[in-house]
Each structure stands twice: as C-alpha cells, then as structure tokens.
MIDOSE-1310 file (N, C-alpha, C; in nm, 2 decimals, decimal comma, always signed):
residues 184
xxxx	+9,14/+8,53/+9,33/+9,17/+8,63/+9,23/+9,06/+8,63/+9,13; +9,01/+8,73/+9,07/+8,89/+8,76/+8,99/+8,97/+8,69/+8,88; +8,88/+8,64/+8,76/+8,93/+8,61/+8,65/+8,92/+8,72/+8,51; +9,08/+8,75/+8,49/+9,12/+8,88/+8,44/+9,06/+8,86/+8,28
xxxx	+9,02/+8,96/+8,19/+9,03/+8,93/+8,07/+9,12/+9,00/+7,98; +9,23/+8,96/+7,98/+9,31/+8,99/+7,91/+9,30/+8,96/+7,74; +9,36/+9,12/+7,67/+9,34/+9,13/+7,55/+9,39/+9,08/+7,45; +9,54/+9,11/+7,47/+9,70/+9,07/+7,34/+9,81/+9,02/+7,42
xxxx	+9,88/+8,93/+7,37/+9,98/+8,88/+7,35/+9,94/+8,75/+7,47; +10,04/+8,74/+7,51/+10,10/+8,66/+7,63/+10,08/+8,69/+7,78; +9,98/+8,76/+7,82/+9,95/+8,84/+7,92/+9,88/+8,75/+8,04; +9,81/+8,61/+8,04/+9,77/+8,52/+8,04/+9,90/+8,40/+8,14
xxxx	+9,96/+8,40/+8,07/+10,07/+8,37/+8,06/+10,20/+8,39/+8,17; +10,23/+8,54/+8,14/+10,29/+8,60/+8,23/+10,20/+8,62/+8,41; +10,12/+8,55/+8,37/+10,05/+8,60/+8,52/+10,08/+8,49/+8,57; +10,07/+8,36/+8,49/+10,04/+8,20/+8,56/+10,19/+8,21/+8,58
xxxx	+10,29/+8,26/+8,50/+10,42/+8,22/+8,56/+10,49/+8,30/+8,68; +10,42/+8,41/+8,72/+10,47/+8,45/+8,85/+10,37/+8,38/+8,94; +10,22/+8,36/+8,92/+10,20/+8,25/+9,04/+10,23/+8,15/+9,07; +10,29/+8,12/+8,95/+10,39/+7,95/+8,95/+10,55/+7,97/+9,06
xxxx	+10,56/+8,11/+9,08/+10,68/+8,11/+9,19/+10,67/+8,17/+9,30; +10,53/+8,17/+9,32/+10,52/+8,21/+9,48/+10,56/+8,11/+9,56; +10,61/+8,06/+9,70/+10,60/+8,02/+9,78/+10,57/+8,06/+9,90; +10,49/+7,97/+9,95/+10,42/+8,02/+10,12/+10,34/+8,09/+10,12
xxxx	+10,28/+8,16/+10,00/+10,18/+8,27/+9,98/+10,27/+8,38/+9,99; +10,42/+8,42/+9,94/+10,50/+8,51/+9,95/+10,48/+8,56/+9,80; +10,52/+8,70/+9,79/+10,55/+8,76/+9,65/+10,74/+8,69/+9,59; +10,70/+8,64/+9,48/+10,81/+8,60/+9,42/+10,95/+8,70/+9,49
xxxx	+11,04/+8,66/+9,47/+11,16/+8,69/+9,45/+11,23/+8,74/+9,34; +11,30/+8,81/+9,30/+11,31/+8,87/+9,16/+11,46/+8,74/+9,14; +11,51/+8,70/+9,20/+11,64/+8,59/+9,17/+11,55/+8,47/+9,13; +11,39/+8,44/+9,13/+11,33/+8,31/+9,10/+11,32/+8,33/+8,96
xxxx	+11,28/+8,44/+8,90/+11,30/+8,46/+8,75/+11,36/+8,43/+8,67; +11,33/+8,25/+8,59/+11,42/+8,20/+8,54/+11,42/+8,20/+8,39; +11,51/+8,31/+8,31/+11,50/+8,31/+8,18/+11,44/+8,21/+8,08; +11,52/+8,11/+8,12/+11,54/+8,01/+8,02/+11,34/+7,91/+8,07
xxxx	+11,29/+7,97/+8,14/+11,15/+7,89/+8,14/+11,07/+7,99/+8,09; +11,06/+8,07/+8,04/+11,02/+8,19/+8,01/+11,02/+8,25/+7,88; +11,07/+8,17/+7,77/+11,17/+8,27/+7,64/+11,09/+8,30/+7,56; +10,97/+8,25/+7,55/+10,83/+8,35/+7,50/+10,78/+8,47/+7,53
xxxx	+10,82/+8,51/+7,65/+10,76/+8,62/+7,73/+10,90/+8,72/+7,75; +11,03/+8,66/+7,75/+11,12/+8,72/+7,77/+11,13/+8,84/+7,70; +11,13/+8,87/+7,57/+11,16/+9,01/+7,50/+11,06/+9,10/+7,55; +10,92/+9,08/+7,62/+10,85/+9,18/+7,63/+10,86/+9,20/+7,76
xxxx	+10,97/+9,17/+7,82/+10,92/+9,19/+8,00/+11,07/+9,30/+8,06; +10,99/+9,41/+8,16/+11,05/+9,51/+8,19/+11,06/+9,48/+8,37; +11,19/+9,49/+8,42/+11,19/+9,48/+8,50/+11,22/+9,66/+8,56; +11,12/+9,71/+8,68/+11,16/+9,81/+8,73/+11,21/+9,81/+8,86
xxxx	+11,30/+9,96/+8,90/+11,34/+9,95/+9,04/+11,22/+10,05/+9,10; +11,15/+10,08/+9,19/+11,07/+10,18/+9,27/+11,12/+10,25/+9,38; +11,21/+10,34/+9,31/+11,21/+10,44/+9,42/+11,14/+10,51/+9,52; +11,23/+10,56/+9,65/+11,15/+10,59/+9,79/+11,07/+10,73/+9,72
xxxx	+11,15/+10,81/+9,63/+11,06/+10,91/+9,55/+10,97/+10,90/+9,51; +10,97/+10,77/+9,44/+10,84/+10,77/+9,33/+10,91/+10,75/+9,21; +11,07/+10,79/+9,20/+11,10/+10,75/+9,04/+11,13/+10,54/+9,01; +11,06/+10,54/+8,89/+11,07/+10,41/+8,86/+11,17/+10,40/+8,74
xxxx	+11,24/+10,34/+8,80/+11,39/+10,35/+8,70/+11,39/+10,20/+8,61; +11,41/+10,19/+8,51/+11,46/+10,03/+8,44/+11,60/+9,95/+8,46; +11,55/+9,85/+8,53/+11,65/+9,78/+8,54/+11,70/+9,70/+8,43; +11,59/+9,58/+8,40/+11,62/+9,52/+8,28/+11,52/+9,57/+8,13
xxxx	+11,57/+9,54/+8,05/+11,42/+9,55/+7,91/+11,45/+9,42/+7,84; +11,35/+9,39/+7,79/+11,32/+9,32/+7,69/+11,40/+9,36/+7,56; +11,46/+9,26/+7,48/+11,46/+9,31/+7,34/+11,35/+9,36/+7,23; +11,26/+9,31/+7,27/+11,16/+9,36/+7,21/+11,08/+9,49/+7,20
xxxx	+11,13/+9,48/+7,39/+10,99/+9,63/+7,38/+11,18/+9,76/+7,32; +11,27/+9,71/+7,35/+11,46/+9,81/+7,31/+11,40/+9,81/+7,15; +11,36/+9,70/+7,08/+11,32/+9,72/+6,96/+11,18/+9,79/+6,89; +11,07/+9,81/+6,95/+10,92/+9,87/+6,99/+10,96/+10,05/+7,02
xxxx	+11,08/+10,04/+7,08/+11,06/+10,22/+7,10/+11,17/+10,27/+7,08; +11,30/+10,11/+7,02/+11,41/+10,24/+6,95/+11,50/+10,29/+7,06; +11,49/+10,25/+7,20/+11,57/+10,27/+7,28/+11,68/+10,17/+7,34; +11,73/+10,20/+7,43/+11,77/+10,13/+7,53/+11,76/+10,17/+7,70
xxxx	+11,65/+10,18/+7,73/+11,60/+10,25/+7,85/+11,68/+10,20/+7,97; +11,74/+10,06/+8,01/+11,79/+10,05/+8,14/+11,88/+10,17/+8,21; +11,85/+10,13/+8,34/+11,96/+10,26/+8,45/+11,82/+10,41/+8,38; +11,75/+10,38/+8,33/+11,67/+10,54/+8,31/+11,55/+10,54/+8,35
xxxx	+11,47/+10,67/+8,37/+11,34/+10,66/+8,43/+11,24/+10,68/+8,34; +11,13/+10,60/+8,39/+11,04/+10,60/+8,29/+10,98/+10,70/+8,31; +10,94/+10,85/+8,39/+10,92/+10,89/+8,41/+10,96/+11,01/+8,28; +11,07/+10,99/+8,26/+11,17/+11,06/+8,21/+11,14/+11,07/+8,02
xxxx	+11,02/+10,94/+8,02/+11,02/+10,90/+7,89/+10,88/+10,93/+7,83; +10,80/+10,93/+7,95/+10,63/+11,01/+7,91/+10,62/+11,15/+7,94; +10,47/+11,13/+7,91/+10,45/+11,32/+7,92/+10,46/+11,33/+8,06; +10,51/+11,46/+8,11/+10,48/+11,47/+8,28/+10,40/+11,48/+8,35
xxxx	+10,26/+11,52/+8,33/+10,17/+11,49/+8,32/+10,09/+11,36/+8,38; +10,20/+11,22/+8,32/+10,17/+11,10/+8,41/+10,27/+11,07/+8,49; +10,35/+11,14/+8,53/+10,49/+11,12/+8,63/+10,40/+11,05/+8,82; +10,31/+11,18/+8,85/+10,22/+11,14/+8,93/+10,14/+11,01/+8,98
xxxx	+10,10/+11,01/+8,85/+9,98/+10,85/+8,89/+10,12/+10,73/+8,84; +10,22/+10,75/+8,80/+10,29/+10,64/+8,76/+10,38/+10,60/+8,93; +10,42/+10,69/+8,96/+10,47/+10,75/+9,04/+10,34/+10,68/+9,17; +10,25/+10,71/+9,18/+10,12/+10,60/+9,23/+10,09/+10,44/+9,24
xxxx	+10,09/+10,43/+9,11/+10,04/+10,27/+9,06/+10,19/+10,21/+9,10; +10,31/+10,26/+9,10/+10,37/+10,16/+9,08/+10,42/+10,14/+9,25; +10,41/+10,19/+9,32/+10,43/+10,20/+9,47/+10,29/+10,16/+9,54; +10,20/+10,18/+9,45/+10,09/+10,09/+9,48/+10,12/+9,93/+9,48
xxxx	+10,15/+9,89/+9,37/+10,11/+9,75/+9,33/+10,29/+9,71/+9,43; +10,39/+9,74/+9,47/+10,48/+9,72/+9,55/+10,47/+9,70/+9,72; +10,37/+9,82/+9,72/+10,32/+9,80/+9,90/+10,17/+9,75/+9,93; +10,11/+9,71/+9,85/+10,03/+9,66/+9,89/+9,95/+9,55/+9,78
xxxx	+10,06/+9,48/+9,73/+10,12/+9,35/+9,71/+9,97/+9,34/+9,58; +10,01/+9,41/+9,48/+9,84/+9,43/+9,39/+9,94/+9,41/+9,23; +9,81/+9,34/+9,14/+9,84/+9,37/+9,06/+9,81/+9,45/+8,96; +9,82/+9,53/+8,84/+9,77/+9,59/+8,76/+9,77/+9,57/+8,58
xxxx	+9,66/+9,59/+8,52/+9,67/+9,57/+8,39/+9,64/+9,68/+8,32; +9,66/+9,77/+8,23/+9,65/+9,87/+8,19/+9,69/+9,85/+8,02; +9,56/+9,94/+7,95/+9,58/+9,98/+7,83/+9,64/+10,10/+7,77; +9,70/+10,11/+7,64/+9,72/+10,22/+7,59/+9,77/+10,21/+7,44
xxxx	+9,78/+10,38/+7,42/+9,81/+10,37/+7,25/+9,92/+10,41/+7,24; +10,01/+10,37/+7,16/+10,18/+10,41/+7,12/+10,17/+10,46/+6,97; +10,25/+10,54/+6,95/+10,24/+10,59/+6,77/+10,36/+10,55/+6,76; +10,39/+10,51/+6,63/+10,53/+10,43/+6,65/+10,57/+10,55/+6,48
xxxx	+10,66/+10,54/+6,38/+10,71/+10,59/+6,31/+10,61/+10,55/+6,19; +10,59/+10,61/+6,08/+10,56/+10,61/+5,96/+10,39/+10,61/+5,96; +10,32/+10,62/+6,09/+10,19/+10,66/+6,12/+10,14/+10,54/+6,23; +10,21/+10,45/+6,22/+10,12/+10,30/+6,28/+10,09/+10,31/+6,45
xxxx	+9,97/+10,34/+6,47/+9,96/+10,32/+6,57/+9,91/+10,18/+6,65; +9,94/+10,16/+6,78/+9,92/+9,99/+6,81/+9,91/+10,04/+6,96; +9,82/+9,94/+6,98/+9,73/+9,94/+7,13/+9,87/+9,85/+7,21; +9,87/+9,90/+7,35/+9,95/+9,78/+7,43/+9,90/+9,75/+7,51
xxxx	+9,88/+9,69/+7,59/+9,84/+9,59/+7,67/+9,92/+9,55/+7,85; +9,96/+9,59/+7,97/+10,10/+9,60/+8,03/+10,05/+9,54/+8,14; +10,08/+9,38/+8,18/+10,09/+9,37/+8,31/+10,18/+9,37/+8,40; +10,15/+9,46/+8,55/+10,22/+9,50/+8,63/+10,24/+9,42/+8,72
xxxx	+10,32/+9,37/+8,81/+10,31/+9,26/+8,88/+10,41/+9,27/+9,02; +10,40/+9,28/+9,15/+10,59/+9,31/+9,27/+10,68/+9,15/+9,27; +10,77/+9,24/+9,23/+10,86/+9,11/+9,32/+10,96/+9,17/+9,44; +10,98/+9,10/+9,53/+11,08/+9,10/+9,60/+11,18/+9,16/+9,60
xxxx	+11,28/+9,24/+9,60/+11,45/+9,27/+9,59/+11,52/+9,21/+9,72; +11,64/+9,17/+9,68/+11,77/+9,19/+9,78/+11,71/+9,27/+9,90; +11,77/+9,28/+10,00/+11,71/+9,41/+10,11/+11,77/+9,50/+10,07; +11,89/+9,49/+10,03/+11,96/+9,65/+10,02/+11,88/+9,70/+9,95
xxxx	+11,85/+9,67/+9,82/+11,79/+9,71/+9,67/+11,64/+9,79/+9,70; +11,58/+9,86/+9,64/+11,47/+9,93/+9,60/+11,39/+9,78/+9,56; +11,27/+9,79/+9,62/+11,12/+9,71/+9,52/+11,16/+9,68/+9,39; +11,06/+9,60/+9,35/+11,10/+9,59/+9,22/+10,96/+9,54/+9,16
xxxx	+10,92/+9,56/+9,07/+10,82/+9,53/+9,00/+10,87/+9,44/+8,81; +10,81/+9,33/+8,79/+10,84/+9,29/+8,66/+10,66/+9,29/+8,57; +10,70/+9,38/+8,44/+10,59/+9,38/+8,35/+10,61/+9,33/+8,25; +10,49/+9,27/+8,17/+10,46/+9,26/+8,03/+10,43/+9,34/+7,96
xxxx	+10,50/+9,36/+7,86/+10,47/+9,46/+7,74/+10,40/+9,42/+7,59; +10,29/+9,37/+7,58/+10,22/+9,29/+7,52/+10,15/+9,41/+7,38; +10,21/+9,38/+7,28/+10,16/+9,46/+7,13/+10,08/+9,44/+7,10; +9,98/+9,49/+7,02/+9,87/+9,48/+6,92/+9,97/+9,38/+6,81
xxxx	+9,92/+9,25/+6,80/+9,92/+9,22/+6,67/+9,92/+9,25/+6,51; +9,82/+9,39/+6,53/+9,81/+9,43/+6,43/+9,92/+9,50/+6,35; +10,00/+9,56/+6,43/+10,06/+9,66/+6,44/+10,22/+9,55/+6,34; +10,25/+9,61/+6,23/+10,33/+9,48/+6,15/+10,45/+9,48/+6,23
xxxx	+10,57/+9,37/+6,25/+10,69/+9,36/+6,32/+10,84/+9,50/+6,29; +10,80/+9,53/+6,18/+10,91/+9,62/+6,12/+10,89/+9,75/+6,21; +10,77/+9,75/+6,20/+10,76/+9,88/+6,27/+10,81/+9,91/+6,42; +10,95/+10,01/+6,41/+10,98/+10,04/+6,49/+11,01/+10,19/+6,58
xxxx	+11,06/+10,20/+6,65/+11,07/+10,31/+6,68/+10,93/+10,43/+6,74; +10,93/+10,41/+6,83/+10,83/+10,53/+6,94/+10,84/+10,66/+6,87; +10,70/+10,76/+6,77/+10,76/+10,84/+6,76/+10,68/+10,99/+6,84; +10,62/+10,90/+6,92/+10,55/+10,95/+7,09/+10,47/+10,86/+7,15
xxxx	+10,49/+10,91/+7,24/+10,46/+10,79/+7,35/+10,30/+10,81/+7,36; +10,19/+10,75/+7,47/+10,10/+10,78/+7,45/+10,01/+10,92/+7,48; +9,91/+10,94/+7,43/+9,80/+11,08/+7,50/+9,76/+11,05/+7,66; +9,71/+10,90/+7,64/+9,65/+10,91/+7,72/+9,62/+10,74/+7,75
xxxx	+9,59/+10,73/+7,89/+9,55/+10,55/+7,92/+9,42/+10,53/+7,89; +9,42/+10,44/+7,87/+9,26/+10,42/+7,77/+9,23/+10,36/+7,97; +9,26/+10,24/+8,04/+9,17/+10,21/+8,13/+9,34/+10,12/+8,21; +9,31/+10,09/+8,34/+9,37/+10,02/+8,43/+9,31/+9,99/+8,55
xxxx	+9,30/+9,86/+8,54/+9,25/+9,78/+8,64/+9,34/+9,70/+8,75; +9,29/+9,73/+8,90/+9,38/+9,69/+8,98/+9,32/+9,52/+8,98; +9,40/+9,45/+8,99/+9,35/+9,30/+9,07/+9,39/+9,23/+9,20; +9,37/+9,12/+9,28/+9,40/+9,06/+9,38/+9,51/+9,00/+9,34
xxxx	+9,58/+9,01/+9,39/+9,68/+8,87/+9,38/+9,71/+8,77/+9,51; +9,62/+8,76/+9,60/+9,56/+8,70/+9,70/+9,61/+8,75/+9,83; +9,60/+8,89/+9,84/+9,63/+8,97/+9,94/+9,52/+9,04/+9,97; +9,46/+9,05/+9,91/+9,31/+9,13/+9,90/+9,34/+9,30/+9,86
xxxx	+9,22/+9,34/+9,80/+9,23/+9,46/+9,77/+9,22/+9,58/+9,84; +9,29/+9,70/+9,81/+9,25/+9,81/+9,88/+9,11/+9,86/+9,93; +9,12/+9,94/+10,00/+8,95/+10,00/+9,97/+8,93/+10,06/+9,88; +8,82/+10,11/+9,85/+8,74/+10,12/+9,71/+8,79/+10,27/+9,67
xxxx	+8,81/+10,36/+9,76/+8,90/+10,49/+9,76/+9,00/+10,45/+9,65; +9,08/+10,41/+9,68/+9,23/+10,33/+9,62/+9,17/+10,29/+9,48; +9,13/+10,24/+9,50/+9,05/+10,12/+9,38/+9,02/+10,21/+9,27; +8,96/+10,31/+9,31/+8,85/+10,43/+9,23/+9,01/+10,52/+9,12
xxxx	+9,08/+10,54/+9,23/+9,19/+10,63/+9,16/+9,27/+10,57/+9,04; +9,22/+10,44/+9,02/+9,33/+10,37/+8,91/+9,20/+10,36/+8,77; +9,10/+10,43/+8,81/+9,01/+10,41/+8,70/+8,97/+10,53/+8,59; +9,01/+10,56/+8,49/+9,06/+10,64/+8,42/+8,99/+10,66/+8,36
C-alpha cells in the first residue's frame, strides 16, 4: 500500500486499526469493530449500509460528526443530505471501494452556522456484513482543527470536493480508467 499523506485528525490511525483486523488477507468484518479499542476515533466514525441501488444509508454515527451537523442521520441516506448533483459519483465511490475492496480519502469544505467554515478530511474504508445485510463501508470524519468545538450545526453542506484519492489496500488497484474518475 502506497504511503498515504493524510492531513487532520486521526486519519492515520483509523487506517492502522482496520489493518489491525484483517485476517488471512480478508476485509475486516463489521462485528470485529471493537468500540472500546477505538474511543478516540469513535465519535467521528460513520458506519454505511450500500445499497444494490446505489443508495448509502447510515447505519451508525458518531457523536461527534450527530454534533458537527446538528443531526441525527442513522436509517437515512446520505444521498438525501448533499446536493444531488453528487448522488451519482457517491453512489460510485462507495460501491466502488465495497467491490473492489479499495480505499478512499477525500477532502472537503462544510459551512457550519455563524460563518465558520472547516475543511474535512473522510476516510473510506469496506467491511464485511452478515450475508443477509447490504456491504457496509466504515469512515472517519476527521475536522479541521481550526474550526473552534462550539461550532455546530451544518448550515450547508459542501460546493464541491476539493480532491479524492483511491488507495490499495492490498488487493491491488483498478485500472487507470477507474482510477482517473475519482480525480476531481
């Protein structure tokens, strides 16, 4: 796996601990996800389900990011929550990084209430489901620093992705076709 350079938060982190639960060269399992080794990274991690559609619905949220945008998004689609506009490539990346076992890191800008805007940071990462269940993908939702803690509440989401990069996660990567479309 190339060595990522990750910007804010805990992003670092969250990667070493899902490589820390592979076995056999398998994609984790979403039942290995053990809160209590984790409680630094816990408030900012989103767990999705990936629909055969394309809709990516929230399973779990973080308290952090429920406190970051003023919601409570689980059972809802994220689709449902940006401009439509990115319904498409979300609707892409995230059935991407599920079937063909990839990771992704992606920037962007959030405007939160009283003007503050703050850069995020999101890594994308598959895990496993149940059989019955839909895919499932677990991310970090990693803040600008800058951006002070009070500040809450989403009061739009973003314009636009500044950049997202696919990575290996030792499956190897698509072809360069693939590759090209996640570059923004």
């Amino acid at each position: 796996m190339a060595d990522l350079s990750f910007e804010i938060g805990h992003s670092r982190d969250f990667l070493s601990y899902w490589q820390s639960l592979r076995q056999d060269g398998e994609i984790p399992h979403a039942r290995q996800v053990n809160p209590g080794k984790i409680k630094e990274l816990l408030p900012d991690l989103i767990i999705f389900e990936v629909l055969e559609d394309g809709t990516v619905r929230y399973r779990l949220t973080g308290t952090r990011v429920m406190e970051r945008t003023g919601l409570e998004p689980t059972g809802k689609s994220l689709q449902d929550m940006v401009k439509s506009e990115f319904n498409e490539m979300l609707a892409f990346a995230f059935q991407s990084v599920v079937s063909l076992k990839i990771g992704i890191v992606s920037h962007f800008t959030n405007y939160y209430r009283g003007g503050h805007a703050g850069r995020m940071e999101v890594v994308i990462l598959p895990l496993r489901a149940p059989e019955s269940d839909p895919p499932r993908v677990i991310c970090h939702w990693s803040r600008d620093p800058e951006v002070p803690d009070h500040v809450i509440g989403i009061e739009r989401m973003t314009d636009r992705i500044d950049d997202a990069t696919v990575f290996d996660l030792g499956f190897g990567l698509p072809d360069e076709s693939l590759v090209a479309a996640f570059r923004v």
